[in-house]
C-alpha positions in Angstrom: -11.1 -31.6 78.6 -7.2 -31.6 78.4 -5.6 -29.0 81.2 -2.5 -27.2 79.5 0.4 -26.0 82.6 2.9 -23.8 82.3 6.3 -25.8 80.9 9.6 -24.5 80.5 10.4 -25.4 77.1 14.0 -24.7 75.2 14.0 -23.6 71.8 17.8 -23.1 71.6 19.7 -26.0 73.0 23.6 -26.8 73.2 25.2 -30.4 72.4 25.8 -33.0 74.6 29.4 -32.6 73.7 31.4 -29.6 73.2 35.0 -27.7 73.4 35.0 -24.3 75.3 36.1 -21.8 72.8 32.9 -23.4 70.8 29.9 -20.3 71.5 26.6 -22.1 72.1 23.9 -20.2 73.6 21.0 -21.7 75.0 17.7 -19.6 74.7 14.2 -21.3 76.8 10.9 -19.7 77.5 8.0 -20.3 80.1 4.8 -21.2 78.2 1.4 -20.1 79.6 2.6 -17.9 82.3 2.2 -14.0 83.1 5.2 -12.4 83.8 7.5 -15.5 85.0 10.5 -15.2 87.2 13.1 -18.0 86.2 16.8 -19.3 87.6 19.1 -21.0 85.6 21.8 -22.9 87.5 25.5 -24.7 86.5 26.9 -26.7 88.3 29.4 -29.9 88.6 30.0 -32.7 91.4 33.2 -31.9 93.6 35.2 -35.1 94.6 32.4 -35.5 98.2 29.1 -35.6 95.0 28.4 -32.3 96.1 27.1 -29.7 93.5 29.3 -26.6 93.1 27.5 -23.7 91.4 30.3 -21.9 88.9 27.1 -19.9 87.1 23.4 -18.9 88.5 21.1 -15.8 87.1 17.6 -15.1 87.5 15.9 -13.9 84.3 12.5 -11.6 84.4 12.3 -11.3 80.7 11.8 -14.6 78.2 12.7 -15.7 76.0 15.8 -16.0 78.4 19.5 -16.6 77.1 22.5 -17.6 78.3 25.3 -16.4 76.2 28.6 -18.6 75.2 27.9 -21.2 77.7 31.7 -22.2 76.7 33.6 -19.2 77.8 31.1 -19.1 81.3 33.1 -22.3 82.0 36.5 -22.2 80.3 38.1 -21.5 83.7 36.8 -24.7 85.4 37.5 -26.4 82.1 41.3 -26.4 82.2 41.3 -27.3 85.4 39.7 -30.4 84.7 36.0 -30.8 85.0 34.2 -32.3 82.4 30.8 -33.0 83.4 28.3 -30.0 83.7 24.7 -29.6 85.0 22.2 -27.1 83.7 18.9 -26.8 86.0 16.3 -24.2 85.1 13.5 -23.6 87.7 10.2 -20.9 87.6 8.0 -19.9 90.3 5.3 -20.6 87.9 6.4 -24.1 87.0 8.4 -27.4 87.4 12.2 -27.4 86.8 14.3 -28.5 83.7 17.2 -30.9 84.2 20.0 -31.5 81.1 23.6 -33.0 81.7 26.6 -32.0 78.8 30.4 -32.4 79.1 32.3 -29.6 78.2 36.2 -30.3 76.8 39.5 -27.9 76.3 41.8 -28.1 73.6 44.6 -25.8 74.2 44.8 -23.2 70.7 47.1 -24.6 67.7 47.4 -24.5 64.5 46.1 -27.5 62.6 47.2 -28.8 59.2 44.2 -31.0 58.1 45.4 -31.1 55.1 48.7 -31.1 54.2 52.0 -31.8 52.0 54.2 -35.1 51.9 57.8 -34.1 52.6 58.5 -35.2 48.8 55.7 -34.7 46.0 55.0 -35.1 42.3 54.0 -31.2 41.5 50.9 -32.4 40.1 49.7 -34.1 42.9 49.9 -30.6 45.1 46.1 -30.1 44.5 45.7 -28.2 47.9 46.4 -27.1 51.6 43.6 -26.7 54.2 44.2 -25.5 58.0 42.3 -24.0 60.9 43.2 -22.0 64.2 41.3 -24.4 66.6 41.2 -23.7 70.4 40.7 -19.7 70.0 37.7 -17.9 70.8 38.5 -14.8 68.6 38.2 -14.5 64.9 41.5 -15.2 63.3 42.8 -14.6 60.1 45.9 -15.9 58.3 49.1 -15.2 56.3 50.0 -17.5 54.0 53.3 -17.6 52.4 55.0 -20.3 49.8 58.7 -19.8 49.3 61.2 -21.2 46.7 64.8 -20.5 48.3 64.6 -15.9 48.2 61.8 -15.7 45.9 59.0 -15.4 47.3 56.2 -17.0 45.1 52.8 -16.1 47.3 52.1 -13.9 50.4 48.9 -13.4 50.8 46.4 -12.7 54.2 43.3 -15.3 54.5 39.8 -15.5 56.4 38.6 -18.6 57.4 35.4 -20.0 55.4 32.2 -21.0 56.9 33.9 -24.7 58.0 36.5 -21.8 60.0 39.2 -23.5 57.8 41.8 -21.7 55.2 42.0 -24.0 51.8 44.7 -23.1 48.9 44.2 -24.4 45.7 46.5 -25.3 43.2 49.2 -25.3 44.4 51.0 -27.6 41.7 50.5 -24.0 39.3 52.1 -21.9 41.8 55.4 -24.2 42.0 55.7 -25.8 38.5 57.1 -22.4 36.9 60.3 -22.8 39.7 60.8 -26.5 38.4 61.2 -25.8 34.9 65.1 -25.5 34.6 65.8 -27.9 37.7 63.1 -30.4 37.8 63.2 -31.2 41.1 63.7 -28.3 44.0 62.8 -27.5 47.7 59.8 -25.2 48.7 58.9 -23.7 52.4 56.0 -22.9 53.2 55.1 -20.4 56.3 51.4 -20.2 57.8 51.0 -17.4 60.7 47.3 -17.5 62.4 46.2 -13.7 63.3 44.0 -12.7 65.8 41.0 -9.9 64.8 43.8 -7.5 66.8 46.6 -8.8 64.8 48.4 -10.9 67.4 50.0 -13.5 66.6 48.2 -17.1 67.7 50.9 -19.4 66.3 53.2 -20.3 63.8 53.9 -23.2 61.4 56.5 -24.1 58.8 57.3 -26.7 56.8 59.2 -27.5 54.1 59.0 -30.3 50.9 60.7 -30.6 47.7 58.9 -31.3 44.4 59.4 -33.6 41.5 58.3 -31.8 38.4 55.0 -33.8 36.7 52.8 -32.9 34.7 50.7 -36.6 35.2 48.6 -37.8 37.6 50.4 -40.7 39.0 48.4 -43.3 41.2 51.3 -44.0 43.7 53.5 -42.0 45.9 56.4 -40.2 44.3 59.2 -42.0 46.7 57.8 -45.0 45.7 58.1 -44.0 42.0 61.1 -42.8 42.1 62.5 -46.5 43.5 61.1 -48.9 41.2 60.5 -46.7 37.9 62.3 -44.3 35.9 60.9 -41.2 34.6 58.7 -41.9 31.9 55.2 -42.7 31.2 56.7 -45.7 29.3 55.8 -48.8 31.3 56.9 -51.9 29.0 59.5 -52.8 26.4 60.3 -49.8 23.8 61.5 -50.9 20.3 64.4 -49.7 19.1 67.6 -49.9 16.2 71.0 -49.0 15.5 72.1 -46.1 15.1 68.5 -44.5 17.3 69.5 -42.6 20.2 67.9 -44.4 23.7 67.6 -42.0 27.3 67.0 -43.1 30.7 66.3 -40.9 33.4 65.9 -41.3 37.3 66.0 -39.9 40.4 68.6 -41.1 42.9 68.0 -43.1 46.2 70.1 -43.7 48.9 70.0 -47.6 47.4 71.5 -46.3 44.5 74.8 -45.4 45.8 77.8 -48.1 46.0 81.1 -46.4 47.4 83.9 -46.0 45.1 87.8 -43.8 45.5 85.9 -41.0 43.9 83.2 -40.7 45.8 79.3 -42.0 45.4 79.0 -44.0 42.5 75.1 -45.2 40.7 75.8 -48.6 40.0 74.1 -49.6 35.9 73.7 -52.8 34.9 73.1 -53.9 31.4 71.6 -57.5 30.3 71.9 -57.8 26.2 71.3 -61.1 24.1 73.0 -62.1 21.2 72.6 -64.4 18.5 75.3 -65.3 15.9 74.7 -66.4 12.4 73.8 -69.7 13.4 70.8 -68.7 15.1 72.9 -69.3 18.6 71.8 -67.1 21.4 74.2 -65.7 24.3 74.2 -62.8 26.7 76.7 -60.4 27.9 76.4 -58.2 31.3 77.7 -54.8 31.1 78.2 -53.0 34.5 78.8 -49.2 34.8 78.9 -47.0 37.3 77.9 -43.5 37.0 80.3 -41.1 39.3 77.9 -38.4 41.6 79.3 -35.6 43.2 76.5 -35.4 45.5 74.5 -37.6 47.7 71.8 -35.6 47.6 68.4 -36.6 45.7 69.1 -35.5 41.8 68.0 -36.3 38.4 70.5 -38.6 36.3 71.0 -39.4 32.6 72.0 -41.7 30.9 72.6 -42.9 27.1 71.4 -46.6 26.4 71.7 -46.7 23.1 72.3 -49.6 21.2 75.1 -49.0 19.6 76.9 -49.5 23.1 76.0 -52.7 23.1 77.1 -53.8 19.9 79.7 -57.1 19.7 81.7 -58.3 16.7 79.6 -61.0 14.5 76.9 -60.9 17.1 73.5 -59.7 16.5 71.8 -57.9 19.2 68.6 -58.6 19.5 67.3 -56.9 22.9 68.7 -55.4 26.4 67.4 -54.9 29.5 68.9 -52.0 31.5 68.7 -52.2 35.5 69.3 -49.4 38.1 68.2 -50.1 41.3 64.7 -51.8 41.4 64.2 -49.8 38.2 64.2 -52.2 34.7 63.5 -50.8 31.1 63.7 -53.7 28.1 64.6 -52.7 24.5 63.8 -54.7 21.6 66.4 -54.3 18.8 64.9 -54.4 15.5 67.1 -55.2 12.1 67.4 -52.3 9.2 64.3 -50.2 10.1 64.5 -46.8 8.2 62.8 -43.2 10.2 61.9 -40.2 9.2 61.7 -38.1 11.1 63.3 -38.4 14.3 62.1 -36.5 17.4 62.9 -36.1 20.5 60.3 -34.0 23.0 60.2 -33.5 26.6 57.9 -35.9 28.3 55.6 -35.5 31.6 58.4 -35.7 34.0 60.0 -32.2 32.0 63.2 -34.7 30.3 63.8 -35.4 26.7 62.6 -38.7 25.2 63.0 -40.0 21.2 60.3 -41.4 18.9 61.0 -42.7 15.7 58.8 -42.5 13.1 59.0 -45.4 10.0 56.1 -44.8 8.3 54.9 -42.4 5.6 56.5 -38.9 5.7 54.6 -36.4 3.4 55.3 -32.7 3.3 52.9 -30.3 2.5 54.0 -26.8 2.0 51.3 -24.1 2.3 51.8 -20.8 0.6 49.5 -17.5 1.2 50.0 -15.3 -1.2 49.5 -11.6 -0.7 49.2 -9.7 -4.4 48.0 -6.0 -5.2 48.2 -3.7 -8.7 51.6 -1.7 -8.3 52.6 0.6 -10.7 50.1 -1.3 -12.8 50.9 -4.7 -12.6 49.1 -7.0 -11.0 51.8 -8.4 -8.2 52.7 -10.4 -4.9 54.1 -8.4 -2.6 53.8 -10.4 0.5 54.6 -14.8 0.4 53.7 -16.2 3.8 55.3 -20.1 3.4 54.1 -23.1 6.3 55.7 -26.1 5.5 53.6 -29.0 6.8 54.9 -32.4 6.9 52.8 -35.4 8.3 54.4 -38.1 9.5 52.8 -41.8 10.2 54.7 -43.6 13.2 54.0 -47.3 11.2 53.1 -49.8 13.1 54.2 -49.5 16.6 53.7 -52.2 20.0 51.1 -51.3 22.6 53.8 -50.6 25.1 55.0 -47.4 22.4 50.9 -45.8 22.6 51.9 -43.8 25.6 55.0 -42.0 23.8 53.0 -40.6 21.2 50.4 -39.8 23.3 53.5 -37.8 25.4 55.1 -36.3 21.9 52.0 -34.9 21.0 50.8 -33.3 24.6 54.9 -32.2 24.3 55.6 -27.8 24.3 58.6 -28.7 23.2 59.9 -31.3 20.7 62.9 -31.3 18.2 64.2 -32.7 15.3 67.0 -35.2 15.8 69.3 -34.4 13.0 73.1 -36.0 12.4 72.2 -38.0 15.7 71.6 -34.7 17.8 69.1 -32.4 18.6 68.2 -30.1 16.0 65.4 -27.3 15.1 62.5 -26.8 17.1 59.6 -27.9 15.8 55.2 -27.4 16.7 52.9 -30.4 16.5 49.5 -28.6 14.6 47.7 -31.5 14.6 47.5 -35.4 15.6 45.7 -38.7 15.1 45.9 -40.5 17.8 42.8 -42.6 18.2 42.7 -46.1 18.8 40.4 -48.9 19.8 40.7 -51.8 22.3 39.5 -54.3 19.4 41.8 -57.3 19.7 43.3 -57.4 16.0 43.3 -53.8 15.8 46.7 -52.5 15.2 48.6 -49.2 16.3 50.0 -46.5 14.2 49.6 -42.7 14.4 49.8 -39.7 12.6 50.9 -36.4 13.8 51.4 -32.7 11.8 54.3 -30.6 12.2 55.7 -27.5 10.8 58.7 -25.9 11.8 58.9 -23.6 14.9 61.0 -20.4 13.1 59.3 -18.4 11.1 61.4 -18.7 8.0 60.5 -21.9 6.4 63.4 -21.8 3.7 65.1 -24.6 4.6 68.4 -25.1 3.1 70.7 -28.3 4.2 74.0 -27.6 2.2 75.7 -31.3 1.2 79.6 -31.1 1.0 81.7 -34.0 -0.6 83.8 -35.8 1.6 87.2 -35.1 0.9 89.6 -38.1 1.5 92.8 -35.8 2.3 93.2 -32.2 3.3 94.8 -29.6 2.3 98.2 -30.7 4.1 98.5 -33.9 2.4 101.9 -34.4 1.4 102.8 -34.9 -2.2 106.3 -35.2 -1.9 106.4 -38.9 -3.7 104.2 -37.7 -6.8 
């Protein structure tokens, strides 16, 4: 026959590690005994290995607890003792014996998650913080700033994890980078206490590049070796089509000049004559800046610049920086229609289209009896044109994947932008079958609402009205 005794047993315990504004209660009861006295002791070792008692209480009733063990020893805490003792004895049993450190950390603030001083927009997914260190509930204001508008103020409660998270943060700022592209944001977090005192402050402040894709490398390393496009390889191009580049500037950019900061350009462009004879010629530019400051530059790479007397070109490379884009010229290639959209970074791009062109006007036709006869009263016209880009390099895929993602896209008419125009619809599938070649369709009507589109021709006239006819 097995003899049961009276035990102390706990059925709440605390960690072996813990920080002081942390509230852990520890809850034990005294099995198989009537009306049990108990003592629960804490203690640490002075400097001689003597026990110094900073807590004792004798409990009558169990289940016995002792309440936020943590702010019991706070006090000793921040003056430096770490290790704790906890002994529990009974008058109707043995005693209970358990050793646990005990840590401060002195209340802040904490940004566990936060924002790189300079960000793609769409990589500002979120923000998480806590109020660590602080025994009361805290809640927090939360406020996002672009210059004197203020874009979000709102108050916050932690969640269960005791931590603040904002989401989305990329659709709060990317309306404020529309017009500019690239901009500076503050943000200001202020951690309340249930009273509304204030346990601490925190700003900081970034500055956003405006994307819309989700780029797999920091944006201050983009910005140095790439330009702003989606366009990673060599883009194919001909006289007479109109060729952008687009950057951000770094302070590696800049070469001193009597006017101030200069972006130095360079140009690499081959040649061959009628003899089949290839040569090169270097054109260096530089691009005047009125400020040092980080901004978004332009600038037109056309061919035609690059054109030389009974030479041929035949490609360029164009170098800023550690940034490189190569053009392939092609001979007598024929588009319609031109386009030029805004791309993922928010800056205008051209695609050229040289295959099939078919327009497709739609007419709705609203008709009714009026004074007796049978007529329409109402014409609703869509013109529909669908347009094939012909067979385009690999390298090209991505623009027409970008044109057709585009909210904004014109025509390019007389070599400059002209009417506005809405994609409907767009083939853009494609296969990674080795012979399988690329060329995409995509449907577009015009943006107005009047489709009656009338392009008046006038004859060139060889003199003016001025001409003098005093010799005929």
């Amino acid at each position: 026959m097995t003899i049961a005794w009276p035990k102390i047993v706990v059925t709440q315990d605390i960690p072996d590690f813990f920080y002081s504004y942390e509230r852990y209660d520890l809850v034990y009861s005294i099995t198989l005994s009537v009306a049990p006295t108990s003592t629960a002791v804490i203690s640490y070792l002075d400097t001689d290995g003597e026990k110094v008692e900073t807590y004792r209480w004798e409990f009558t009733e169990h289940p016995a607890k002792i309440e936020d063990i943590g702010y019991l020893l706070e006090p000793f805490v921040k003056s430096g003792k770490r290790e704790w003792f906890l002994d529990i004895t009974s008058t109707t049993t043995g005693a209970f014996t358990r050793t646990f450190r005990v840590d401060y950390v002195t209340p802040d603030l904490v940004i566990k998650e936060g924002i790189k001083k300079f960000s793609f927009s769409s990589a500002l997914n979120r923000i998480s913080f806590s109020m660590v260190g602080t025994r009361s509930e805290y809640s927090a204001k939360f406020e996002l700033r672009h210059g004197v508008d203020i874009i979000l103020s709102e108050n916050y409660v932690p969640d269960a994890n005791k931590e603040i998270v904002i989401y989305e943060l990329s659709s709060l700022i990317e309306p404020y980078l529309q017009d500019k592209l690239i901009s500076n944001f503050e943000i200001e977090i202020t951690a309340l206490s249930s009273d509304n005192n204030i346990l601490k402050q925190s700003k900081m402040s970034f500055t956003a590049l405006y994307c819309k894709a989700d780029v797999n490398i920091m944006a201050d390393d983009f910005i140095n070796h790439f330009f702003l496009s989606t366009l990673m390889g060599d883009k194919v191009t001909t006289l007479g089509q109109k060729e952008y580049l687009h950057f951000v500037t770094t302070d590696e950019d800049f070469v001193s000049g009597d006017e101030g900061d200069l972006v130095a350009v360079q140009i690499y462009a081959d040649y061959v004559d009628s003899e089949m004879k290839k040569t090169s010629n270097v054109f260096e530019w530089t691009v005047p800046i009125n400020t040092a400051e980080m901004q978004i530059i332009t600038i037109d790479v056309s061919p035609l610049k690059f054109v030389k007397k009974r030479m041929t070109l035949i490609s360029y490379k164009v170098v800023v920086g550690g940034r490189t884009q190569m053009f392939c010229v092609s001979q007598h290639v024929d588009s319609d229609p031109d386009i030029a959209f805004k791309n993922s970074f928010g800056l205008f791009e051209t695609l050229y289209f040289t295959g099939t062109k078919e327009d497709a006007p739609e007419i709705s036709r609203s008709a009714a009896y009026i004074n007796g006869e049978y007529r329409n009263y109402h014409i609703e016209e869509n013109r529909i044109v669908k347009a094939n880009t012909g067979i385009i390099p690999e390298t090209m895929v991505c623009l027409v994947d970008e044109l057709v993602r585009s909210t904004e896209a014109y025509l390019i008419e007389k070599g400059e932008i002209g009417r506005q125009i809405t994609i409907t619809e767009s083939e853009s599938k494609r296969t990674n079958d080795l012979d399988s070649l690329f060329s995409f369709q995509i449907t577009y009507r015009i943006a107005k609402r009047n489709q009656n589109i009338l392009n008046v021709f006038r004859a060139t006239r060889t003199f003016d009205k001025t001409f003098d006819k005093t010799f005929e």
